[in-house]
C-alpha positions as CSV (number, residue, x, y, z in Angstrom):
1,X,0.0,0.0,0.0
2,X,1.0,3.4,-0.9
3,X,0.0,6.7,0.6
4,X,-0.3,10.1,-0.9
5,X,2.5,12.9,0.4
6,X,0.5,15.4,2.5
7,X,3.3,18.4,1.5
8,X,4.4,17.9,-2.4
9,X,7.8,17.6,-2.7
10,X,9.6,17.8,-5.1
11,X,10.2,14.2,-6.7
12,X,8.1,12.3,-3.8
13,X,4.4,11.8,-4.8
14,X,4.2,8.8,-2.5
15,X,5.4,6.5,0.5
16,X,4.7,3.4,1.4
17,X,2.6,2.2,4.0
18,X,5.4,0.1,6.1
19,X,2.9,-1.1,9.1
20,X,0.5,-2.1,6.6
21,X,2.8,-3.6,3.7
22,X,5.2,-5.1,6.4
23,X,3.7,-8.3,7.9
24,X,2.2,-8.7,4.1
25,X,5.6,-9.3,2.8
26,X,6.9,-10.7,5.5
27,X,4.4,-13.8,5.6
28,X,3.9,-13.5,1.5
29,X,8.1,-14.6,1.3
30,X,8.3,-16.8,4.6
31,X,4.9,-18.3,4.8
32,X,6.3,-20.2,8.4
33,X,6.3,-16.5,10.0
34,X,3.7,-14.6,11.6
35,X,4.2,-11.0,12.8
36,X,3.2,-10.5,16.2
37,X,3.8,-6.4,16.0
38,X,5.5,-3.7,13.7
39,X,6.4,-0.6,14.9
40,X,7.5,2.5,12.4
41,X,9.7,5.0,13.9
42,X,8.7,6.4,17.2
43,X,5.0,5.0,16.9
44,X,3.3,3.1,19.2
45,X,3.5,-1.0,18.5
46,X,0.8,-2.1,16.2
47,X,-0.2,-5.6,17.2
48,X,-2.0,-8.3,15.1
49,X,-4.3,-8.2,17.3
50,X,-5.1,-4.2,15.7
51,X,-4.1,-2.8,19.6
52,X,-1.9,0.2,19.1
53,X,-2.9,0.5,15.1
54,X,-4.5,3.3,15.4
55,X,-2.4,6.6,15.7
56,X,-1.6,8.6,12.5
57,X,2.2,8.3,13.5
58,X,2.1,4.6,12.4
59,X,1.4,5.3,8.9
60,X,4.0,8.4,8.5
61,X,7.1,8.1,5.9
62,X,10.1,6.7,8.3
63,X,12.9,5.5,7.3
64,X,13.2,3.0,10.0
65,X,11.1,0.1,11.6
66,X,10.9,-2.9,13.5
67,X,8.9,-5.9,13.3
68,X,8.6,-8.9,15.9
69,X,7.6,-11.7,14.5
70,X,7.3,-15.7,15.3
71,X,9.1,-17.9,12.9
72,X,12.1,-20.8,12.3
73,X,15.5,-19.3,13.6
74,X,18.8,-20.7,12.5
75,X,18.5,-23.3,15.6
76,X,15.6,-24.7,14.0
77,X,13.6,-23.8,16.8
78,X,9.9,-21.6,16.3
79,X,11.0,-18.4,18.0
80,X,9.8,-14.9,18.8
81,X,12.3,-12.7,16.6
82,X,12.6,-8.5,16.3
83,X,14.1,-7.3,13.1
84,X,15.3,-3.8,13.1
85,X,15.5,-2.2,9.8
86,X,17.1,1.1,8.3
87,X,16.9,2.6,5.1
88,X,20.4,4.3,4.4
89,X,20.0,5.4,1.2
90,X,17.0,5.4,-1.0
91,X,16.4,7.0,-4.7
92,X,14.0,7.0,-7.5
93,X,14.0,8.4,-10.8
94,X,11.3,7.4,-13.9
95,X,11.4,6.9,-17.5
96,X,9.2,8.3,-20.3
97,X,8.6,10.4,-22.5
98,X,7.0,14.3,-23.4
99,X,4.5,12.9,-25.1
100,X,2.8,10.3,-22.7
101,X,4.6,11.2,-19.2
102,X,6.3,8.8,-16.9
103,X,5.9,5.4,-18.5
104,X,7.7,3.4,-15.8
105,X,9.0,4.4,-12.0
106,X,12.1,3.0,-10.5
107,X,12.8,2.9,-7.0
108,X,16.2,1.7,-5.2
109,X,17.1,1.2,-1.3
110,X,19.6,0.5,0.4
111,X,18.6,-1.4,3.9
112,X,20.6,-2.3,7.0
113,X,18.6,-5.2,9.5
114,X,19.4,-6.4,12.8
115,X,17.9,-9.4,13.5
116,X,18.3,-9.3,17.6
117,X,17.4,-12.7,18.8
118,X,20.2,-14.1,16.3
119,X,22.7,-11.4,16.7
120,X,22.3,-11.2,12.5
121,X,23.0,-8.5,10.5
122,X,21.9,-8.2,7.0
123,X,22.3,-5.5,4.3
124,X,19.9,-5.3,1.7
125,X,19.2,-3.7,-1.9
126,X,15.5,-3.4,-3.4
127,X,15.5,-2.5,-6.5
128,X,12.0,-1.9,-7.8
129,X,10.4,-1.0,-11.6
130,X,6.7,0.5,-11.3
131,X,4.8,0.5,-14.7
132,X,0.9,1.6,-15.2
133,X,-1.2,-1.5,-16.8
134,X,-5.0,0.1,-17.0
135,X,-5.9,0.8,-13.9
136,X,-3.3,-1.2,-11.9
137,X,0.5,-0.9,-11.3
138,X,2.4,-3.6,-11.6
139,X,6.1,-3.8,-10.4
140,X,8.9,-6.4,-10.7
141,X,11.2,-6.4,-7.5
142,X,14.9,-7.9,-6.8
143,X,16.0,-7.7,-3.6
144,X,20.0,-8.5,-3.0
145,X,21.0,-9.6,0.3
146,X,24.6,-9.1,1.8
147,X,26.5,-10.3,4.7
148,X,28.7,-7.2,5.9
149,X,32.4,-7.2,5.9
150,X,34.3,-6.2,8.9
151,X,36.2,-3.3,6.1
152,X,32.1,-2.2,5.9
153,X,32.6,-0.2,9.0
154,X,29.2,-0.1,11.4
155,X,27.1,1.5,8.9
156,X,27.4,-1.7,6.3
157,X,26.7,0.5,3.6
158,X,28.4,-0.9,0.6
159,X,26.6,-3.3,-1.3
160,X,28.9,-5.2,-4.2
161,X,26.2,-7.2,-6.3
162,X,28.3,-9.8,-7.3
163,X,29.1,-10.4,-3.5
164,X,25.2,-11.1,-2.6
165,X,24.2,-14.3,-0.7
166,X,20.7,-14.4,-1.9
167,X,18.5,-13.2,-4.6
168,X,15.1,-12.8,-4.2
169,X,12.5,-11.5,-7.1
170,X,8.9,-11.0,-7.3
171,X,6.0,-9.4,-9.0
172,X,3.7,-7.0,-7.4
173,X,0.4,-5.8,-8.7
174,X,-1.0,-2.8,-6.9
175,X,-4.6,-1.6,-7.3
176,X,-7.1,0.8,-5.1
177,X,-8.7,-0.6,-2.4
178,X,-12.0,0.7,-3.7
179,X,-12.0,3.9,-0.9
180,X,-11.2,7.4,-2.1
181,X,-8.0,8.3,0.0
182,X,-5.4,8.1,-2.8
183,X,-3.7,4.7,-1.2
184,X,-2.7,1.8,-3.5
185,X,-3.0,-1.8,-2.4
186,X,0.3,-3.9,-3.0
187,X,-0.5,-7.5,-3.7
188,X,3.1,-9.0,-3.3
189,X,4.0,-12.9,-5.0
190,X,7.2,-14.6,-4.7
191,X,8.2,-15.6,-8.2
C-alpha cells in the first residue's frame, strides 16, 4: 500500500505504508512467520491483534522500523524474533517520455537489518520498476541480500552485487482498495 504525500515535494508523490505492507511481505516470502507487532519509527506497536494501530504516527514516511515476529530461527527452533531495519539510502527516478509522461518508476534502497534474537546482521538492496497496466500498477522487485564485511565499517553500507548471498524476485500488482484516499493496495508474489 502506498499513501499520498500530504506536503508535495519535489520528486516524492508517495510512500509506502510500512505497518501495513510489512507483515504482508513478510508472511507472503516466509509463509512459516507470523508478525506479532510492527512498529515504524517512534510509533506506538501495532499488534496483530489491531491494539496500538490506530495513531496517525504509524502510517508516517520513516525510514526506520521494526517488526517482531514468530518464525524458524537458524537453531531450527519456532521463536519470537525483532528485526530492526534502516533505510540508508534510498532514490528513484522514472522513464518516459513528453508525449505520454512517466511510463515506468524506479525505485532503489539501500537497507541495514538487525535481527536481535540471532545477533544477525543483513544488508539489503531493493531494487523496484513501477509501470501503469490500466488501472493497476504492476512492479517487478529484486532484492539483494549481503553479509557485511568487517572493512564495511558499522554502517554496512556498501553493497557489491556480485558479492550477494541471496537473490530474491517478485512481482507485485498494486490496485485501489476501492475507498477514495489516494492509497494503492500492494498484492506482493514470490516468483
Amino acid at each position: 500500500k502506498y499513501l499520498p504525500c500530504s506536503e508535495k515535494k519535489q520528486g516524492a508523490t508517495c510512500y509506502p505504508d510500512v505497518a501495513f505492507n510489512l507483515p504482508r511481505l513478510l508472511e507472503a516470502f516466509w509463509s512459516e512467520a507470523h508478525t506479532s507487532y510492527v512498529q515504524v519509527g517512534p510509533s506506538a506497536k501495532c499488534y496483530d491483534s489491531g491494539d496500538g494501530c490506530d495513531g496517525p504516527e504509524l502510517h508516517a514516511a520513516s525510514n526506520s522500523f521494526t517488526i517482531c515476529f514468530a518464525g524458524p530461527s537458524r537453531s531450527g527452533q519456532r521463536v519470537e524474533q525483532r528485526a530492526q531495519s534502516v533505510v540508508v539510502r534510498a532514490e528513484s527516478g522514472e522513464r518516459g517520455t513528453a508525449e505520454v509522461g512517466a511510463e515506468v518508476f524506479l525505485t532503489g534502497e539501500d537497507v541495514v537489518q538487525l535481527n536481535v534474537e540471532q545477533e544477525l546482521q543483513c544488508n539489503y538492496r531493493v531494487l523496484t520498476e513501477w509501470r501503469r497496466a490500466g488501472e493497476r500498477v504492476e512492479g517487478k522487485r529484486r532484492i539483494a541480500a549481503f553479509l557485511p564485511s568487517e572493512s564495511e565499517g558499522a554502517e554496512g553500507r556498501k553493497f557489491d552485487m556480485a558479492s550477494a548471498v541471496a537473490l530474491y524476485d517478485y512481482q507485485i500488482v498494486m490496485t485501489r482498495p476501492g475507498d477514495d484516499d489516494g492509497a494503492w493496495l500492494q498484492l506482493p508474489r514470490r516468483v
